[in-house]
N, C-alpha and C positions, 0 to 999 in steps of 0.2 A: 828150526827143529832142534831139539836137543832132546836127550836121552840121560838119563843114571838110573832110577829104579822105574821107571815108565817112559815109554815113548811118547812126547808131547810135540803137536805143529800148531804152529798159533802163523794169527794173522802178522803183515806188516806193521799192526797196530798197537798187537799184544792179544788180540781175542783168543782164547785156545780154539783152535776149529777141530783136534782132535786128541785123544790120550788112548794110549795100552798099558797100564799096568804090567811088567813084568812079572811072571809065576817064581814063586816061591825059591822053585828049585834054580831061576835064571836069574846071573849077578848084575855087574853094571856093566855100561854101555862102552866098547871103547872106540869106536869109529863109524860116524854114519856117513852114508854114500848118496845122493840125488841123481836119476836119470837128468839127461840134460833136458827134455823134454817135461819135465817135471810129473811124470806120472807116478813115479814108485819110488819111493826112500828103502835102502837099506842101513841096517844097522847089525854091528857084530857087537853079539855080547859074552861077557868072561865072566868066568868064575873060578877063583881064586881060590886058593887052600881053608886058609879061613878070613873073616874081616879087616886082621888086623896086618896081612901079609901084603906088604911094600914091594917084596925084592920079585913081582911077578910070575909067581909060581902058578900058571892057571893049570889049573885038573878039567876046566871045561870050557870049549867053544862054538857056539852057533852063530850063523846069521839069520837074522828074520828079516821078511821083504813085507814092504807095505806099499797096497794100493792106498794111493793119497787122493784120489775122487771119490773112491768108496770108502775110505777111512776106515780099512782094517787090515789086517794082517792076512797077507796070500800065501806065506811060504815060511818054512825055516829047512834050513841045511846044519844037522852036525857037522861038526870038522874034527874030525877022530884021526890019530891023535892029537890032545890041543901041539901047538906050537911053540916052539922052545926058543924062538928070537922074535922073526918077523910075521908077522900077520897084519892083513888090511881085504877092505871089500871095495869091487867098483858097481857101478850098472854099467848097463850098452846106454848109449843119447837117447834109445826109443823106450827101454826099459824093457825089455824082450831078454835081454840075457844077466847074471849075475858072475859076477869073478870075482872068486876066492884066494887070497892068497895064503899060505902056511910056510912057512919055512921058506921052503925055494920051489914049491911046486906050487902051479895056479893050475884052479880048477874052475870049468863053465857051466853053469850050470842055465837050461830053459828057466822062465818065470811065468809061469801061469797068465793067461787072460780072464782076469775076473767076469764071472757071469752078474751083473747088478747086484745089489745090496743082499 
């Protein structure tokens, strides 16, 4: 899996098996998370002042959760305000819960059970 302006899972082989394009208004990717169980990939994405800003000034942060049997996106969390040091995402091993980190506070969040395609 990897992520910058779309989230892409490809096979062990290289086959893409899925993409999300990113919305306009969402930047790149800076940390993706796997259930151990391999059901749902999280990823947190940032947006930054403008393109050209190194020194990490993000004005925005969400994570989005994806179903990886149904190959789409089940959830996003803002995380208001963004974070001024540290930020990172986990799942639970079954993929049932999502944790957020911002600063020095983690937050849990449920993850939906997808209903079929």
């Amino acid at each position: 899996m990897c992520a910058s302006r779309d989230f892409v899972m490809s096979s062990t082989t290289g086959k893409v098996l899925m993409t999300d394009a990113f919305a306009k208004s969402e930047g790149n990717s800076a940390k993706i998370a796997i259930a151990q169980n391999g059901s749902d990939a999280a990823v947190l994405i940032q947006n930054f002042r403008d393109i050209f800003d190194t020194g990490g000034h993000i004005v925005s942060l969400h994570a989005a959760v994806y179903d990886l049997a149904h190959k789409k996106r089940i959830m996003t969390v803002a995380i208001s305000p963004p974070p001024k040091y540290d930020y990172g995402v986990a799942l639970s091993p079954d993929g049932s819960k999502l944790a957020i980190l911002s600063d020095r506070t983690v937050c849990l969040y449920p993850v939906p059970i997808p209903r079929g395609n």
